[in-house]
N, C-alpha and C positions, 0 to 999 in steps of 0.2 A: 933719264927718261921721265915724263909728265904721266904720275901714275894718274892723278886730278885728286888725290890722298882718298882717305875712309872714303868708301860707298854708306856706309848706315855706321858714323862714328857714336860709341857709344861712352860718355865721360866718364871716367872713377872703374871703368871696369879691367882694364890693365893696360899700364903706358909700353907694354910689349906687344901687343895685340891687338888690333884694328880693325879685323875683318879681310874682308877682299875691299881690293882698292875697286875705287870709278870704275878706271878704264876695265880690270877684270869685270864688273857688273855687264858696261855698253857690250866688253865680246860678248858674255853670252845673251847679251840679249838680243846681237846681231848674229848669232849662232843660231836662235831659236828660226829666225829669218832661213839661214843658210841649208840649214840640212834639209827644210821643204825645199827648196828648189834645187839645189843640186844635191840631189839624194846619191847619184851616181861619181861626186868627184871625194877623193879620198878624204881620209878625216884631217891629217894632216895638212892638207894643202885649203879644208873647212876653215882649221883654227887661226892658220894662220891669217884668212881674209878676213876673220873674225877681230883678229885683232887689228888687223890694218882700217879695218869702221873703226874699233873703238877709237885709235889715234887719232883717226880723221873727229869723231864725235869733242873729244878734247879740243882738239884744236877750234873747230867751230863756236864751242862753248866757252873757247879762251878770245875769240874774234881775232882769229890768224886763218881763216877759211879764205 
């Protein structure tokens, strides 16, 4: 799976620990999008659209859109 690596890679601070990857950053910040407008569909079925942008976000930024 195309995480897109580190969101905010930080050098020297540990080759264990990265942060949250890209794509975790695009969900939530197509999360922030989601919960105002379907306030009423379950969170579950939120996260998951959430991540299906980010993919999609990946992808476009890889020029496979």
């Amino acid at each position: 799976m195309n995480t897109g690596g580190p969101a905010f890679p930080v050098n020297g601070y540990s080759p264990d620990f990265n942060g949250m990857t890209l794509r975790d950053y695009f969900a939530a910040k197509a999360m922030q999008s989601l919960i105002t407008v379907q306030f009423q569909t379950k969170q579950a079925q939120s996260a998951e659209t959430a991540y299906e942008w980010a993919d999609a976000m990946l992808e476009a930024r890889n020029g496979n859109s």
